[in-house]
N, CA, C and O atoms as CSV, one atom per row, in Angstrom:
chain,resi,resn,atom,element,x,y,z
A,1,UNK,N,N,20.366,39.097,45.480
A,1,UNK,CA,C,20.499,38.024,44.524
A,1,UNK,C,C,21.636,38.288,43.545
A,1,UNK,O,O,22.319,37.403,43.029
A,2,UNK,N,N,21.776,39.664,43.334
A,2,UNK,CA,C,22.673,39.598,42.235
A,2,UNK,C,C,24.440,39.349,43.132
A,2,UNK,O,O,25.311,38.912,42.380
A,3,UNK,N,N,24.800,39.577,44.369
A,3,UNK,CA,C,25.485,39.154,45.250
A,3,UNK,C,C,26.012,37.150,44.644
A,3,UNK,O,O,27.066,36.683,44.213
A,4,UNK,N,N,24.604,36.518,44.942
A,4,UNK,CA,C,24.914,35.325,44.476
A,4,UNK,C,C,25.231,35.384,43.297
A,4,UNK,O,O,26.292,34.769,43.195
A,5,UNK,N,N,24.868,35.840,42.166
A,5,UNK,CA,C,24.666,35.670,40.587
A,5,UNK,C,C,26.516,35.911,40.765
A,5,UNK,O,O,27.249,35.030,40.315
A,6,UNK,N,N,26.894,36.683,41.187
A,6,UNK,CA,C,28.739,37.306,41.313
A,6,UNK,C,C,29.262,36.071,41.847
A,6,UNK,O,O,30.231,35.727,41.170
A,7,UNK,N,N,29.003,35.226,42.828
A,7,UNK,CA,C,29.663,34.610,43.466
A,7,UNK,C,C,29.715,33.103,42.856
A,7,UNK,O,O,30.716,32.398,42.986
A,8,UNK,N,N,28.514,32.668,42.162
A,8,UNK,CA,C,28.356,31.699,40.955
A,8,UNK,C,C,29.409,32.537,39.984
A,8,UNK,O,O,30.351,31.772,39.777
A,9,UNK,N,N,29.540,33.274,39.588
A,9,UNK,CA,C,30.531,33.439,38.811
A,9,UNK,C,C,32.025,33.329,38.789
A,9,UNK,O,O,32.903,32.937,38.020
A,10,UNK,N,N,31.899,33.924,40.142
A,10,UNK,CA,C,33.684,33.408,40.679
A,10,UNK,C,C,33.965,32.371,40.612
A,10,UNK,O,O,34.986,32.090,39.985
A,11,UNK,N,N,32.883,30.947,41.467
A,11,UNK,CA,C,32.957,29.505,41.829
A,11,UNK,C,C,32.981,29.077,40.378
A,11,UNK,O,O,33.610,28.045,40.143
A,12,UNK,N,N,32.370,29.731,39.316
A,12,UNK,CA,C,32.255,28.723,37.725
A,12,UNK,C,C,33.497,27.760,37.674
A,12,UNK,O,O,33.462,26.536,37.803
A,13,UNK,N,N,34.420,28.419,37.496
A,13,UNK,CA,C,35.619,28.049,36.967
A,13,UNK,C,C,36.185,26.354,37.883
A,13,UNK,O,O,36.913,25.453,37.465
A,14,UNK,N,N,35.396,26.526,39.341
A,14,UNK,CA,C,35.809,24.866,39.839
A,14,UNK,C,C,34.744,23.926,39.649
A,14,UNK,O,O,34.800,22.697,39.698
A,15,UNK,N,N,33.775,24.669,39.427
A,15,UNK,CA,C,32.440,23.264,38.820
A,15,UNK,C,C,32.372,23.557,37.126
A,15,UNK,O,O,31.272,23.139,36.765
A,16,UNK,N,N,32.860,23.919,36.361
A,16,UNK,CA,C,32.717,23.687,35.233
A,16,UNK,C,C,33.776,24.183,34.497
A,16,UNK,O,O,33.727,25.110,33.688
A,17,UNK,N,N,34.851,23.442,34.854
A,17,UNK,CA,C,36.621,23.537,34.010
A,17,UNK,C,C,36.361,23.709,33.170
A,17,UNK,O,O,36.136,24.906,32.994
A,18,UNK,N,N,36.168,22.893,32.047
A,18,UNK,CA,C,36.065,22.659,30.387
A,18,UNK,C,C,35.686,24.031,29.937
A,18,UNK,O,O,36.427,24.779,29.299
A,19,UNK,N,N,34.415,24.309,30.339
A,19,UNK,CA,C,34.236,25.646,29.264
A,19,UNK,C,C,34.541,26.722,29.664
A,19,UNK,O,O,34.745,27.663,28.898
A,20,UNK,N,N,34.664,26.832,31.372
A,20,UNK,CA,C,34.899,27.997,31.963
A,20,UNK,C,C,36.168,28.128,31.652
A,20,UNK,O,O,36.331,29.321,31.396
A,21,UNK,N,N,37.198,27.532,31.527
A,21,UNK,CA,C,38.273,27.858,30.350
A,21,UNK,C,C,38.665,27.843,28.933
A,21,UNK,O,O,39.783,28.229,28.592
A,22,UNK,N,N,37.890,27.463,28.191
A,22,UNK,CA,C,37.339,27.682,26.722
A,22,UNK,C,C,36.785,28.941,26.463
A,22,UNK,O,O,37.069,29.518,25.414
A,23,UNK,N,N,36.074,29.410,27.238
A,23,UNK,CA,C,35.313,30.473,27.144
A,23,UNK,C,C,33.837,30.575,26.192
A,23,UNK,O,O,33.442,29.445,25.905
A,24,UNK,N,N,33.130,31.464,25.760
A,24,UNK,CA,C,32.344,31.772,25.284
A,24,UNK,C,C,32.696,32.921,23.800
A,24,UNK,O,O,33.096,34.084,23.851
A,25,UNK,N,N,32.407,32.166,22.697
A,25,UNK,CA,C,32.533,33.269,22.013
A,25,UNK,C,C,31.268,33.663,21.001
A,25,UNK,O,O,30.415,32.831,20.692
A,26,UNK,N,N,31.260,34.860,20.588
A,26,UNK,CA,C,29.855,35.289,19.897
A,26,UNK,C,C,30.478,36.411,19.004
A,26,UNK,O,O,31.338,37.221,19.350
A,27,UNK,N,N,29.893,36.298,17.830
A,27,UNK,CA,C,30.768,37.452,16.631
A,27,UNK,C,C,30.335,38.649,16.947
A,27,UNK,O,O,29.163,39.015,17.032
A,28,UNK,N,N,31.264,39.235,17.116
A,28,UNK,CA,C,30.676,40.934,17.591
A,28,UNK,C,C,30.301,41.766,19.186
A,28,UNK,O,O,30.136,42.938,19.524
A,29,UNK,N,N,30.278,40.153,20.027
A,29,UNK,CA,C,30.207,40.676,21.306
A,29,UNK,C,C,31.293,40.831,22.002
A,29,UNK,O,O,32.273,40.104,21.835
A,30,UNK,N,N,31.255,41.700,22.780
A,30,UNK,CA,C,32.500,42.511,23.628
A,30,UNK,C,C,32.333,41.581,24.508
A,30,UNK,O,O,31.361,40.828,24.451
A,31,UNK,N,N,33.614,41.466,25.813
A,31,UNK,CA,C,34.091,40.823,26.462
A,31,UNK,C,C,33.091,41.864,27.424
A,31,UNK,O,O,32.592,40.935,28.058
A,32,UNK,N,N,32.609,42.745,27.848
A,32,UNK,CA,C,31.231,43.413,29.104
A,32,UNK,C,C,30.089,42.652,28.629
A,32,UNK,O,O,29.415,42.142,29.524
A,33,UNK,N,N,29.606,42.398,27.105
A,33,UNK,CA,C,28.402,41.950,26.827
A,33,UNK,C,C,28.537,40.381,26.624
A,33,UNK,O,O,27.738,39.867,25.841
A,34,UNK,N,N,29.539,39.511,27.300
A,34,UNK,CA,C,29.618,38.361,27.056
A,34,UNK,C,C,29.726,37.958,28.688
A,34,UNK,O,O,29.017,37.061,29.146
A,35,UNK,N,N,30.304,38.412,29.191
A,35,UNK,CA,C,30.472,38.855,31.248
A,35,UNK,C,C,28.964,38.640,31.465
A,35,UNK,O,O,28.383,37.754,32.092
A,36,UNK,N,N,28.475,39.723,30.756
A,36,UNK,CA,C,27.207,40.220,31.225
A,36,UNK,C,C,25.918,39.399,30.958
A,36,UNK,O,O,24.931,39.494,31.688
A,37,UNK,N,N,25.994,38.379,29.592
A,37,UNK,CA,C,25.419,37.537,29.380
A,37,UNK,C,C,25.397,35.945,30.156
A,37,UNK,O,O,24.601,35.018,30.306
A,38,UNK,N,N,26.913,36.322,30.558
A,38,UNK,CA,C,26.983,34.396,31.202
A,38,UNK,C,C,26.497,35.151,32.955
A,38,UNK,O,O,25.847,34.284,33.540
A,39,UNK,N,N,26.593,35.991,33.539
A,39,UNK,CA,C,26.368,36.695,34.558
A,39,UNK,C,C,24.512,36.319,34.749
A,39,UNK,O,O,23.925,35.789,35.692
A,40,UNK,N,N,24.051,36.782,33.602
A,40,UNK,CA,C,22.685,36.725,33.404
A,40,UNK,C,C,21.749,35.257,32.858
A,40,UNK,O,O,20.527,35.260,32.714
A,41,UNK,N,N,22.373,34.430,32.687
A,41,UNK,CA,C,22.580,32.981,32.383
A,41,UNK,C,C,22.741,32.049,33.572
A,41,UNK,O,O,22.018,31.078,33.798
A,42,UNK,N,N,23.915,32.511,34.410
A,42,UNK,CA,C,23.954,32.109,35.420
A,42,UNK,C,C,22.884,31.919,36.451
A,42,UNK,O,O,22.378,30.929,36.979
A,43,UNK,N,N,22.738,33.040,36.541
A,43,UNK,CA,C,21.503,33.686,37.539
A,43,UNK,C,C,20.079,32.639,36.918
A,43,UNK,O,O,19.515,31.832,37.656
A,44,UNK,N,N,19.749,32.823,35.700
A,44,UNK,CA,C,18.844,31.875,35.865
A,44,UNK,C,C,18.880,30.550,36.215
A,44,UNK,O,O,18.175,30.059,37.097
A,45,UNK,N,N,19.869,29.816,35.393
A,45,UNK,CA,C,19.907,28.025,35.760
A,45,UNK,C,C,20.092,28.198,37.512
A,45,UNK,O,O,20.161,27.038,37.918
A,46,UNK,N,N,20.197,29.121,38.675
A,46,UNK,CA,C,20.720,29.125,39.967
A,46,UNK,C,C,19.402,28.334,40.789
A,46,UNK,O,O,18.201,28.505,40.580
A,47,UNK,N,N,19.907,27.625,41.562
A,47,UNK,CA,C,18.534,26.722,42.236
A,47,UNK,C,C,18.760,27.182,43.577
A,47,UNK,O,O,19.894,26.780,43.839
A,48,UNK,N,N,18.269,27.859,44.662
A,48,UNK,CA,C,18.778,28.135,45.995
A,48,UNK,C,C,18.116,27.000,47.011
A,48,UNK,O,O,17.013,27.309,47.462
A,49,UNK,N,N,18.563,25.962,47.344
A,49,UNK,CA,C,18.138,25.089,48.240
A,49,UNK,C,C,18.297,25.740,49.835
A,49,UNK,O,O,19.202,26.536,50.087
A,50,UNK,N,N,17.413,25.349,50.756
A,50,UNK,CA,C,17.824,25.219,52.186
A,50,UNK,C,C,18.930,24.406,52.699
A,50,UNK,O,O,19.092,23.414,51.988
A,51,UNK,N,N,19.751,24.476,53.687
A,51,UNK,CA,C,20.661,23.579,53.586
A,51,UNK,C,C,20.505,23.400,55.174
A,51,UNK,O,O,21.266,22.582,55.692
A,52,UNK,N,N,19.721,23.986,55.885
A,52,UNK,CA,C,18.969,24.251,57.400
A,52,UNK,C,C,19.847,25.138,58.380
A,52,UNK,O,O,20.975,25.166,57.886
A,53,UNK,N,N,19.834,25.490,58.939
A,53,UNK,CA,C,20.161,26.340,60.230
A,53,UNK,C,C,21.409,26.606,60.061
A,53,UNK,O,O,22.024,27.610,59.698
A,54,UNK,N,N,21.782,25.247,60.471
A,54,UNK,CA,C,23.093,25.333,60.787
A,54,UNK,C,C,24.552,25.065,59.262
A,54,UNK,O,O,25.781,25.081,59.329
A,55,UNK,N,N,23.350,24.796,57.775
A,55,UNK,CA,C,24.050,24.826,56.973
A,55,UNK,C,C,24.005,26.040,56.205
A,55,UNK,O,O,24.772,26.226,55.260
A,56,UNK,N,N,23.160,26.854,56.560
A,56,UNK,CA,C,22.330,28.228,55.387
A,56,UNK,C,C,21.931,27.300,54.000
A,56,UNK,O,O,21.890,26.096,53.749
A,57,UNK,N,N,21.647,28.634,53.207
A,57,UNK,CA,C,21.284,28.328,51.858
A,57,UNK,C,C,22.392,27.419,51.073
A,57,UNK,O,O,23.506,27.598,51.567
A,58,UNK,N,N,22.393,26.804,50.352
A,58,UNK,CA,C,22.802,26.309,49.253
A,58,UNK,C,C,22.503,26.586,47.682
A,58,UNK,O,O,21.430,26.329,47.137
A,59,UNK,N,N,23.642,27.156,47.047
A,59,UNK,CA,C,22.919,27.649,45.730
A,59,UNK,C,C,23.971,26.912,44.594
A,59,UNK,O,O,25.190,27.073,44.528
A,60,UNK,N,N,23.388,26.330,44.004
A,60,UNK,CA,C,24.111,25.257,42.692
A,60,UNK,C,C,23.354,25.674,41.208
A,60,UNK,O,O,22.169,25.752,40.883
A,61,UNK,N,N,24.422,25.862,40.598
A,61,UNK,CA,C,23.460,25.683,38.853
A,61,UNK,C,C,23.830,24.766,37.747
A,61,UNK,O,O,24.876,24.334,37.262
A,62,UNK,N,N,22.557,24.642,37.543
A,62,UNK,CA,C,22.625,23.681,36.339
A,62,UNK,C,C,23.333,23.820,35.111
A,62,UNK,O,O,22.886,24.521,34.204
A,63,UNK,N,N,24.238,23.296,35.037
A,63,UNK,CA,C,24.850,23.774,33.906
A,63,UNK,C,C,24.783,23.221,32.266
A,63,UNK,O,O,25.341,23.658,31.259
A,64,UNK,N,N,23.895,22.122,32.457
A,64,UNK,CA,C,23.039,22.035,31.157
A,64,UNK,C,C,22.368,23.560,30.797
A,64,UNK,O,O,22.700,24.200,29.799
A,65,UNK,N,N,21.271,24.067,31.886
A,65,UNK,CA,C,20.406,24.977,31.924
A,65,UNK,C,C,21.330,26.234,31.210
A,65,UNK,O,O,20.959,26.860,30.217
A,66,UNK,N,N,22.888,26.506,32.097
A,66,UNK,CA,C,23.556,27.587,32.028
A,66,UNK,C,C,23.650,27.542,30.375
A,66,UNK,O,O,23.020,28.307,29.643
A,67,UNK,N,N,24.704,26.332,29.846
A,67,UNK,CA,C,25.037,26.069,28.446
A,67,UNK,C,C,23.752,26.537,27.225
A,67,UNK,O,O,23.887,27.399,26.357
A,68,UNK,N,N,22.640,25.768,27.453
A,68,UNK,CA,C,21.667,26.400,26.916
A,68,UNK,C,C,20.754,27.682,26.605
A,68,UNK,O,O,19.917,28.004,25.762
A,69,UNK,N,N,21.414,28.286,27.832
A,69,UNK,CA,C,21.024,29.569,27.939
A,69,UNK,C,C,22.054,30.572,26.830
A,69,UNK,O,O,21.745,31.502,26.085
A,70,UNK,N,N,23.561,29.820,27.153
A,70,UNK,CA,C,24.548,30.691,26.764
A,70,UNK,C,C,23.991,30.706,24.768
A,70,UNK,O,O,23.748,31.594,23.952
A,71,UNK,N,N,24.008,29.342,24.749
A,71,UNK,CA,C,23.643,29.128,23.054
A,71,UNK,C,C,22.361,29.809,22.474
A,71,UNK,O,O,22.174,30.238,21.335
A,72,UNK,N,N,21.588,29.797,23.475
A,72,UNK,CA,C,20.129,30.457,22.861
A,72,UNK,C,C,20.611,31.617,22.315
A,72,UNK,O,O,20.492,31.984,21.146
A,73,UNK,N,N,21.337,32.349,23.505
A,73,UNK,CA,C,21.671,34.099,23.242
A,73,UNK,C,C,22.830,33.977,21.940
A,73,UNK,O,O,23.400,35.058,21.799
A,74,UNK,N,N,23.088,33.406,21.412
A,74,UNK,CA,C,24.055,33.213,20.374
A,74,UNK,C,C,25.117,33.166,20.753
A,74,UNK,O,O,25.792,34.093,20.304
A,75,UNK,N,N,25.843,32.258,21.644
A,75,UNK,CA,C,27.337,31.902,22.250
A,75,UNK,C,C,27.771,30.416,21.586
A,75,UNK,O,O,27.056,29.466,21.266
A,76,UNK,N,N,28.716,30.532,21.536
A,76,UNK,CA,C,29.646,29.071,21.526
A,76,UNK,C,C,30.804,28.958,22.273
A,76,UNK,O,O,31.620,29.844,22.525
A,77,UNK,N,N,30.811,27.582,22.668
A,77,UNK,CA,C,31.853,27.325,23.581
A,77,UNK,C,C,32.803,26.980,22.683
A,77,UNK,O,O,32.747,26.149,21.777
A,78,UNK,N,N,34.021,27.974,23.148
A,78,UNK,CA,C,35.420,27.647,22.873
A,78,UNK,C,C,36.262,28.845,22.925
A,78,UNK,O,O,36.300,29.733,23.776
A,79,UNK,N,N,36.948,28.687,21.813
A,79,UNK,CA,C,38.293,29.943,21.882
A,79,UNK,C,C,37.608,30.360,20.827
A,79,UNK,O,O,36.661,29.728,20.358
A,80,UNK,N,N,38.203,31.887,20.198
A,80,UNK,CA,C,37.520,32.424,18.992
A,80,UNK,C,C,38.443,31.451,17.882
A,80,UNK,O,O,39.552,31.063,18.248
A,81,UNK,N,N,37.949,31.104,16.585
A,81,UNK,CA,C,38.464,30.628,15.898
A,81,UNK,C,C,38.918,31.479,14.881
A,81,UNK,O,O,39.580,31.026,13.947
């Protein structure tokens, strides 16, 4: 799973432009503990559908779910100001 959680991370950046280039910022967190938070964010909003035989799994996340997750942990979307 954590395989997928990496690979949602790579794909972010073509399903969710806007912030995946804005970034995430949080006062005091390092760029490993901000990785490591949207990494762990990710992984939850992740839904793994069947996609059958001949399609495998399908794994998409919600990115309401993701955003909310990021803000709970104390993130904001943007550049540092």
């Amino acid at each position: 799973m954590k395989i997928a959680a990496l690979l949602i991370v790579i794909g972010l950046g073509a399903g969710c432009a806007s912030s995946a280039s804005e970034g995430w910022t949080k006062p005091g967190a390092t760029p490993e503990q901000t990785n490591k938070d949207s990494a762990d964010c990710l992984f939850e909003a992740q839904t793994v559908r069947s996609g059958g035989a001949a399609a495998g799994p399908a794994i998409t996340v919600d990115q309401v779910k993701y955003r909310q997750c990021m803000a709970n942990r104390g993130y904001t979307a943007g550049p540092p100001k």
